[in-house]
Backbone as JSON Lines, residues from 0, in Angstrom:
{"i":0,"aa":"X","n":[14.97,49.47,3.21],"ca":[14.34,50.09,2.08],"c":[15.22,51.24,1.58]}
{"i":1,"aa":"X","n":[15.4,51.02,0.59],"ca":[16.29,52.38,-0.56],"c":[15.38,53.25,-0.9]}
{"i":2,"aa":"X","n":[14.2,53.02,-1.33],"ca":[13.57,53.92,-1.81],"c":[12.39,54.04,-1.02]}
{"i":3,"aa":"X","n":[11.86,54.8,-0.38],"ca":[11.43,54.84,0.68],"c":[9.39,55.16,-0.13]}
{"i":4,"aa":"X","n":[9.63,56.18,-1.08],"ca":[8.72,56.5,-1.9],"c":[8.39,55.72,-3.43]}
{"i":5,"aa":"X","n":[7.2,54.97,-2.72],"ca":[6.93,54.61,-4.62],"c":[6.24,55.75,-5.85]}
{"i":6,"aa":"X","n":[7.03,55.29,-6.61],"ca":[6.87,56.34,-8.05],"c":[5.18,56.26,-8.56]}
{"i":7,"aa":"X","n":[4.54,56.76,-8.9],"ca":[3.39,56.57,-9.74],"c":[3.35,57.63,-10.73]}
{"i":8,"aa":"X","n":[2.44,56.9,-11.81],"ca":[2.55,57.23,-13.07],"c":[1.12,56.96,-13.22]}
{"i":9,"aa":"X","n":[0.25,57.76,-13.51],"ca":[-1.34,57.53,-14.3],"c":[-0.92,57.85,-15.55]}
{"i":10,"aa":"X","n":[-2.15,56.77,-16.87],"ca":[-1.82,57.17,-18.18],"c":[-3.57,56.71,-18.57]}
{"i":11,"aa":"X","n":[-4.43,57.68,-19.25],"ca":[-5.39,57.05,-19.64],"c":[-5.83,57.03,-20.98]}
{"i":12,"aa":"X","n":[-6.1,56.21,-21.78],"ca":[-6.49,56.01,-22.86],"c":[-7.75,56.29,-23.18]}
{"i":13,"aa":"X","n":[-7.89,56.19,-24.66],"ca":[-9.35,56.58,-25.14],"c":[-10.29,55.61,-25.08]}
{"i":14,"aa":"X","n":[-9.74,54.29,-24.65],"ca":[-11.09,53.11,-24.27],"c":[-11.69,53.18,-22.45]}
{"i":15,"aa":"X","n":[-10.8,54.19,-22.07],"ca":[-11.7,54.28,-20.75],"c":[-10.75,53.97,-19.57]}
{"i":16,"aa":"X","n":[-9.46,53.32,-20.14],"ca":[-9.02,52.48,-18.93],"c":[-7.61,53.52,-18.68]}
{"i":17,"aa":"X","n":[-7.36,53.52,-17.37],"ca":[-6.34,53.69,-16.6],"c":[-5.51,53.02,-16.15]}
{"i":18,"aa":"X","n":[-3.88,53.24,-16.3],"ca":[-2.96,52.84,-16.09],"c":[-1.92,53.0,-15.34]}
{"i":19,"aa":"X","n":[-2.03,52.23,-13.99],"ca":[-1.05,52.89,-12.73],"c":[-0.14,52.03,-12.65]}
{"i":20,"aa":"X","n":[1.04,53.0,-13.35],"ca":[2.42,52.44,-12.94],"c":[3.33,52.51,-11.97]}
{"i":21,"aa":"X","n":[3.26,51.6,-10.76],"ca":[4.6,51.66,-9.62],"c":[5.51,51.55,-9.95]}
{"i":22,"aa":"X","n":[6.74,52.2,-9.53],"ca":[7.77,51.75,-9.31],"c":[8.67,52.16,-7.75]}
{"i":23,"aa":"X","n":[9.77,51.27,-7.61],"ca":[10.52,51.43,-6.13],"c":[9.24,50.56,-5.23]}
{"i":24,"aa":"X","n":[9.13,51.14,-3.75],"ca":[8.87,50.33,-2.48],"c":[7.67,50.84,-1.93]}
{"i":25,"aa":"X","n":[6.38,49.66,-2.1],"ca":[5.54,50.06,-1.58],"c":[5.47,49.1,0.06]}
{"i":26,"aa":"X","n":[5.43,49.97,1.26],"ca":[5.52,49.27,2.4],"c":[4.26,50.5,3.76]}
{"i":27,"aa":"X","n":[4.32,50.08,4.53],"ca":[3.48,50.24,5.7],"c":[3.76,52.18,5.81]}
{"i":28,"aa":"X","n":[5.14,52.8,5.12],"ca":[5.27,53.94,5.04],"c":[4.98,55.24,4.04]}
{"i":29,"aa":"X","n":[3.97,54.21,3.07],"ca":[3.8,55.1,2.26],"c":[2.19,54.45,1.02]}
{"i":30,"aa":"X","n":[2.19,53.14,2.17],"ca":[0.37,52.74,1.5],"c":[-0.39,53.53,1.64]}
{"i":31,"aa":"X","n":[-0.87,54.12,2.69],"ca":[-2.02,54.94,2.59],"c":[-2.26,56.38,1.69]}
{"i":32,"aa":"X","n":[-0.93,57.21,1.44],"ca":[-1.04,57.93,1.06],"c":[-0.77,57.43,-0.57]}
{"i":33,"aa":"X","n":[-0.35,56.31,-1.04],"ca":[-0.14,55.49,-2.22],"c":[-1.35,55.33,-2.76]}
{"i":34,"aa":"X","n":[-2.73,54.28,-1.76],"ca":[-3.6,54.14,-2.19],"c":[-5.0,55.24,-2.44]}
{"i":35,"aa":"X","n":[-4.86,56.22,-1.59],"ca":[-5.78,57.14,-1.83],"c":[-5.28,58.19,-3.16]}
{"i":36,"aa":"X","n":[-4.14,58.2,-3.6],"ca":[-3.71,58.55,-4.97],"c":[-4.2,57.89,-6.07]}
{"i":37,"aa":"X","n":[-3.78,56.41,-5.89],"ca":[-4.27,55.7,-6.77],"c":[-5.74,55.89,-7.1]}
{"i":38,"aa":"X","n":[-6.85,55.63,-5.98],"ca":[-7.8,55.95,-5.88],"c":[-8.28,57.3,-6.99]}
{"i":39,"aa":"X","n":[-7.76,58.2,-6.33],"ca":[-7.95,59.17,-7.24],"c":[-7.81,59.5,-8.61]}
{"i":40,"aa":"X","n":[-6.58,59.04,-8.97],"ca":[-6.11,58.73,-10.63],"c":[-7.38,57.95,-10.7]}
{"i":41,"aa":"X","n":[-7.9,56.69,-10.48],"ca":[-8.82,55.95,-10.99],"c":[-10.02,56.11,-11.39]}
{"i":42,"aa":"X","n":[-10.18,57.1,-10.38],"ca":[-11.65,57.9,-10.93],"c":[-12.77,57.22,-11.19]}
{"i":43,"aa":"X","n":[-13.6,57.77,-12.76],"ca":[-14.38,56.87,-12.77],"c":[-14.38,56.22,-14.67]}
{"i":44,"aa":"X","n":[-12.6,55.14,-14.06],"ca":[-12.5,54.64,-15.57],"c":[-13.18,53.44,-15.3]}
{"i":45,"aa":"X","n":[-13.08,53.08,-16.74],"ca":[-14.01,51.9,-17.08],"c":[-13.07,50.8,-16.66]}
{"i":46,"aa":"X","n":[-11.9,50.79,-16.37],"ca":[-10.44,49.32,-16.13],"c":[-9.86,50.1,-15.75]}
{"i":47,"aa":"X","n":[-9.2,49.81,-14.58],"ca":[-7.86,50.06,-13.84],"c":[-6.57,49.53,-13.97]}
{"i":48,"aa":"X","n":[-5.57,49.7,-14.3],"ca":[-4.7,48.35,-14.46],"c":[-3.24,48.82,-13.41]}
{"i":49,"aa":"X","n":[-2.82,48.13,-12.67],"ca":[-1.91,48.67,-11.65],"c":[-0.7,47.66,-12.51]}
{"i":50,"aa":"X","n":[0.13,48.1,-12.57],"ca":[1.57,47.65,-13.19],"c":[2.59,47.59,-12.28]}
{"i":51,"aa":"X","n":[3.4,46.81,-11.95],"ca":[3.71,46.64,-10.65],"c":[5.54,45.87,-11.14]}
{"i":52,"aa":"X","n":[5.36,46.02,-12.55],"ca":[6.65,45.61,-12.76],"c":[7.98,45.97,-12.26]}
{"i":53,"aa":"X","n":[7.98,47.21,-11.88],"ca":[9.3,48.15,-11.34],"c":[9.15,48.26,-9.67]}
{"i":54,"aa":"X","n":[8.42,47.49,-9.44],"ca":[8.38,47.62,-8.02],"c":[9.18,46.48,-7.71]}
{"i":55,"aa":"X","n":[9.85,47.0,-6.51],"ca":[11.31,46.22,-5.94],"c":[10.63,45.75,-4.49]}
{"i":56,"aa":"X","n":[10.29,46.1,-4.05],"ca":[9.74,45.34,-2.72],"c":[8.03,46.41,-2.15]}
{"i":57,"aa":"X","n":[7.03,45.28,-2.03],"ca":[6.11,45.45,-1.7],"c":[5.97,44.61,-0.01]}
{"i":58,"aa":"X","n":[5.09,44.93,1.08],"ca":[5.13,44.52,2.03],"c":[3.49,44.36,2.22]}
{"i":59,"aa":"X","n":[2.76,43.48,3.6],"ca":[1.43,43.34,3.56],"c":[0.62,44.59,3.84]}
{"i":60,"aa":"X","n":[1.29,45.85,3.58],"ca":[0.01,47.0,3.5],"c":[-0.42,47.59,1.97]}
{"i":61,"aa":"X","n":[1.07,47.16,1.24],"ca":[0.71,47.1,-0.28],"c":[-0.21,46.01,-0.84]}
{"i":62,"aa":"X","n":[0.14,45.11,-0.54],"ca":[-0.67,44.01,-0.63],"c":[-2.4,43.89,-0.51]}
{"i":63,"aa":"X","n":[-2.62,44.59,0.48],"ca":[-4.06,45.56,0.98],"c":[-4.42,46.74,0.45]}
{"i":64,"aa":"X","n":[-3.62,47.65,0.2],"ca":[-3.9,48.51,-0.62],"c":[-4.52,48.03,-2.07]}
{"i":65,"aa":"X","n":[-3.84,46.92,-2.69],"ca":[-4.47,46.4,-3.98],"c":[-5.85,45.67,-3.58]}
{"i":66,"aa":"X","n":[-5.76,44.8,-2.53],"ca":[-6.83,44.46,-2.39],"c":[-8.18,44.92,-2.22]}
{"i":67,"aa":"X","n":[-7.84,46.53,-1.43],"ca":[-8.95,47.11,-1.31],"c":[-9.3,48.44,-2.45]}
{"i":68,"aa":"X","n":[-8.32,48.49,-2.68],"ca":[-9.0,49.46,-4.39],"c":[-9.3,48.66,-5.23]}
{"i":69,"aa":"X","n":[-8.91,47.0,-5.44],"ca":[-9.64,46.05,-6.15],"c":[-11.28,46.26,-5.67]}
{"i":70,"aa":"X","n":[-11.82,45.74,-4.16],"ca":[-12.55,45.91,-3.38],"c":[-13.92,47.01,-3.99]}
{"i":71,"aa":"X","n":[-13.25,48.08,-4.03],"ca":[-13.84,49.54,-3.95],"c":[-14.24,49.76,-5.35]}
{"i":72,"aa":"X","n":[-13.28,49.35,-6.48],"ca":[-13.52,49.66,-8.1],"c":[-14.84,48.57,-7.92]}
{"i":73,"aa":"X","n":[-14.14,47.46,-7.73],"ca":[-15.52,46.23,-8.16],"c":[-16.73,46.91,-7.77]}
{"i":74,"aa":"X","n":[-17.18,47.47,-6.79],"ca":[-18.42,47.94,-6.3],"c":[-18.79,48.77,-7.32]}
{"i":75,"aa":"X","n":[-18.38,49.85,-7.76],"ca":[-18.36,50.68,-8.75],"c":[-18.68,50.06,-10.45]}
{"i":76,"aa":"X","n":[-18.13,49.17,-10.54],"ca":[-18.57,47.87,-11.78],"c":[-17.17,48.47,-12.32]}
{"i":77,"aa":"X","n":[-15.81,48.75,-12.03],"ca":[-15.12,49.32,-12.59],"c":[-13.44,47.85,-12.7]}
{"i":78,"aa":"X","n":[-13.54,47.12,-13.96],"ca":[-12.7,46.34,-13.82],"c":[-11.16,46.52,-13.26]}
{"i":79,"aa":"X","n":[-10.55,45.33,-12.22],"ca":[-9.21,45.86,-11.66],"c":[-7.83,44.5,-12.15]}
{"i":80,"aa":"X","n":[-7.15,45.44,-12.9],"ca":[-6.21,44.71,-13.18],"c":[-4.87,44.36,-12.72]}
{"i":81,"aa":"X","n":[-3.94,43.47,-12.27],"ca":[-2.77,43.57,-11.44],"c":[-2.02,42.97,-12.81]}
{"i":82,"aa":"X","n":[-1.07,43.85,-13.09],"ca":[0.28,43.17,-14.06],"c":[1.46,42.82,-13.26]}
{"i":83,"aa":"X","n":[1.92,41.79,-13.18],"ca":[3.0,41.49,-11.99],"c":[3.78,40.83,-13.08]}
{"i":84,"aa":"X","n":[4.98,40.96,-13.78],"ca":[5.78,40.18,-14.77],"c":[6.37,38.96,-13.95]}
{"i":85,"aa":"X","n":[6.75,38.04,-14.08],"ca":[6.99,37.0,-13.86],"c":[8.63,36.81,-13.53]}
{"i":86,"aa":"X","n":[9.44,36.73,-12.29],"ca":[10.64,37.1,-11.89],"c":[10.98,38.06,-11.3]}
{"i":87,"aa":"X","n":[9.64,39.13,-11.41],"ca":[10.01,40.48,-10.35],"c":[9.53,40.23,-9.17]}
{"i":88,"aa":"X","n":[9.92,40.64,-8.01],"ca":[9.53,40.91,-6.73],"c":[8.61,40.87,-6.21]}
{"i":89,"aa":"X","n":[7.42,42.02,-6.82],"ca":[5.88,41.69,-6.89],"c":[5.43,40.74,-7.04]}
{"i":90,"aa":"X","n":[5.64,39.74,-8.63],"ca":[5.34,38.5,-8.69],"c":[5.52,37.55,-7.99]}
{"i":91,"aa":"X","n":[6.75,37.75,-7.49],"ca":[6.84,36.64,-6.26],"c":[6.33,36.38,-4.8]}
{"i":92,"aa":"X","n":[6.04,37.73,-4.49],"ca":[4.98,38.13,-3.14],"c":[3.93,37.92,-3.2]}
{"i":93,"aa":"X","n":[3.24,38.2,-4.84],"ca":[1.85,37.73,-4.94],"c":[1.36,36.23,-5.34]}
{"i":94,"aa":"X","n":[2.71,35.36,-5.88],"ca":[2.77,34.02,-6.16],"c":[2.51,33.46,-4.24]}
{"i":95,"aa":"X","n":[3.58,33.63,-3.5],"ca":[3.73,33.43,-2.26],"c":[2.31,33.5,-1.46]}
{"i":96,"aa":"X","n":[1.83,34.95,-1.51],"ca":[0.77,35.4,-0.61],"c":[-0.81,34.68,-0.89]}
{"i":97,"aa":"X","n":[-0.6,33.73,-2.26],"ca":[-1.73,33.08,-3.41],"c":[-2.56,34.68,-3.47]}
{"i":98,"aa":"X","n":[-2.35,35.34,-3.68],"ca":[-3.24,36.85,-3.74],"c":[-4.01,37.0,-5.38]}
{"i":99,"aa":"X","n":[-3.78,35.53,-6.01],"ca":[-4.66,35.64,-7.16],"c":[-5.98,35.27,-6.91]}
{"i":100,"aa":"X","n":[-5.87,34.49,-5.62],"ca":[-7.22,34.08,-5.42],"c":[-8.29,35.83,-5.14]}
{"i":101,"aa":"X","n":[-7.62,36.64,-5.08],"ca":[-8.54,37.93,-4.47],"c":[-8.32,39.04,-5.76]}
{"i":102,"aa":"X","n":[-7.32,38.75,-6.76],"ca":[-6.89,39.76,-7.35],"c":[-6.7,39.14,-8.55]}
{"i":103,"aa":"X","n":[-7.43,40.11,-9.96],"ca":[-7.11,39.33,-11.18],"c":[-5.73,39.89,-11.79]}
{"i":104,"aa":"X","n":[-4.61,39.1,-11.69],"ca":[-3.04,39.37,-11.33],"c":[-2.96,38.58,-12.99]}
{"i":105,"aa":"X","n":[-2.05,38.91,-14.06],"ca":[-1.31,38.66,-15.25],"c":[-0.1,38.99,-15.36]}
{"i":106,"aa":"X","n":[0.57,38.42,-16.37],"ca":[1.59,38.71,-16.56],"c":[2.11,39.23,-17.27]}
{"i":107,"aa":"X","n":[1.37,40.29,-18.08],"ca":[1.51,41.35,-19.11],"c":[0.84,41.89,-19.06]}
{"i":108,"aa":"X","n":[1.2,43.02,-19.61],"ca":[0.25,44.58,-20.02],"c":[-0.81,44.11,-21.46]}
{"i":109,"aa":"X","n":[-1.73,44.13,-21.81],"ca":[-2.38,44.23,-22.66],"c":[-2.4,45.58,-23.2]}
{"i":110,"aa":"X","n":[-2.04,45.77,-24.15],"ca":[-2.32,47.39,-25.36],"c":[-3.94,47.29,-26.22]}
{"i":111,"aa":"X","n":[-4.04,48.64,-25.7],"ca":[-5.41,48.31,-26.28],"c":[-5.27,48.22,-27.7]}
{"i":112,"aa":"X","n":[-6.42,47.7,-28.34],"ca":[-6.36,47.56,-29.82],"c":[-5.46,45.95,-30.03]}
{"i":113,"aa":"X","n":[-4.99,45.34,-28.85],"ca":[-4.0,44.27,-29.05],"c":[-4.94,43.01,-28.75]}
């Protein structure tokens, strides 16, 4: 691992929804304190959307981390979105892992108003 710390970025809009952008390496050294951030940025929006395009290598505690803030929003009635572009890294771990079956995973960002 090169980058030992993944980047995050919250951005929230005026329709409610939140936008968490990774980038670099999410792995077993930096999920927990990753996902209880995330957590927090998420608050109490109406859509979550985790962007996962710039992420270079994810491992199975990232993998869990999405699953269980997916998990945790749903209870909340709070929709959870995974953007994984198609050729990145992410996409291919979550193609591999079938993790669409648990996670509603796309392949673009939607803009609101779009």
């Amino acid at each position: 691992m090169t980058d030992p710390l993944a980047r995050l970025v919250a951005v929230r809009d005026r329709a409610g929804r939140v936008v968490l952008t990774l980038a670099g390496e999410i792995d077993n050294s930096n999920a927990a304190a990753l996902e209880a951030r995330m957590a927090d940025e998420a608050g109490t929006a109406a859509h979550v959307v985790v962007d996962l395009g710039a992420v270079t290598y994810i491992d199975s505690q990232g993998l869990r981390l999405l699953v269980e803030l997916s998990r945790r929003l749903s209870a909340t009635g709070t929709a959870f979105t995974v953007v994984a572009p198609p050729g990145g890294f992410a996409a291919e771990v979550l193609e591999i892992t079938s993790m669409g079956a648990l996670l509603n995973v796309v392949a673009e960002r939607d803009e609101p108003g779009t």
